[in-house]
C-alpha positions as CSV (number, residue, x, y, z in Angstrom):
1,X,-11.4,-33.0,9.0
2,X,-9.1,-31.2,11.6
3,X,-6.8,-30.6,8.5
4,X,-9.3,-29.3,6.6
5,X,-10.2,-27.0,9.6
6,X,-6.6,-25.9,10.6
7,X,-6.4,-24.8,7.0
8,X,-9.6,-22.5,7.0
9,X,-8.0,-20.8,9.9
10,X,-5.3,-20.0,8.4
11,X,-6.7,-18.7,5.4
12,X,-8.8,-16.3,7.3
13,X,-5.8,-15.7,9.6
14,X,-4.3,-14.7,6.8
15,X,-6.6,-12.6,5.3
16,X,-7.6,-10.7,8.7
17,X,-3.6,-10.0,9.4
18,X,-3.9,-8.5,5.4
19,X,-6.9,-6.7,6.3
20,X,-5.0,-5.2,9.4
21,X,-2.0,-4.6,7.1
22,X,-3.6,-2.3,4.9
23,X,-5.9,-0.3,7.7
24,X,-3.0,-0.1,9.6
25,X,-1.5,1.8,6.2
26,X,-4.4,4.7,6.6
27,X,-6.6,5.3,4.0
28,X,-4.1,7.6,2.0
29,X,-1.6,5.1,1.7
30,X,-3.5,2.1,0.2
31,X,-2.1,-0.1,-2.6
32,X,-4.5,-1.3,-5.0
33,X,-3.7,-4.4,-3.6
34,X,-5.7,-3.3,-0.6
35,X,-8.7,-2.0,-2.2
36,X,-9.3,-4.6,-4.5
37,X,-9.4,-6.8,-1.0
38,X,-11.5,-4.6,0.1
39,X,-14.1,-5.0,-2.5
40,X,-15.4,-8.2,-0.5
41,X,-19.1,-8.4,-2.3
42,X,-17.2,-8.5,-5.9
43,X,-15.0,-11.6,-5.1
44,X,-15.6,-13.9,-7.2
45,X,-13.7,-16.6,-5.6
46,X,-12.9,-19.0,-9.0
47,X,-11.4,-16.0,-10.4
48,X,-9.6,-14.7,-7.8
49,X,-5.8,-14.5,-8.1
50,X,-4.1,-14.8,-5.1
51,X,-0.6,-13.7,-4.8
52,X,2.3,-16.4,-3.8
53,X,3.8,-15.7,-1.0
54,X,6.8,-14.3,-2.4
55,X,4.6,-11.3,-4.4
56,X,2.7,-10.9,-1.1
57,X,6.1,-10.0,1.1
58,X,7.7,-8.2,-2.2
59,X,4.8,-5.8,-1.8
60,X,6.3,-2.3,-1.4
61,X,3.6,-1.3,1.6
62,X,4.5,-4.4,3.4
63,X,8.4,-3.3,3.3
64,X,7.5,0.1,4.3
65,X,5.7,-1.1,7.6
């Protein structure tokens, strides 16, 4: 139970510090990466493809910062 909860945190801590990422960018610079993320009412959560880690720091806007 406290795993299970320790782990929703950091999924949305996650997703919040992604969110921030790409506001943080201004809206001129955002990745598609970004806008898909932004398209919250279209998730479709089986479907969704979440990056690995490894594609997530390789992204070019996350270098930049």
């Amino acid at each position: 139970r406290a795993y299970a909860d320790a782990y929703t945190v950091f999924i949305f801590g996650f997703l919040l510090f992604y969110i921030m990422r790409c506001n943080e960018r201004g809206t001129a610079g955002l990745s598609e990466a970004c806008r898909d993320l932004m398209k919250f009412d279209r998730w479709d959560f089986e479907e969704v493809d979440m990056p690995t880690l490894d594609e997530f720091m390789d992204h070019e806007w996350f270098k930049q910062g």
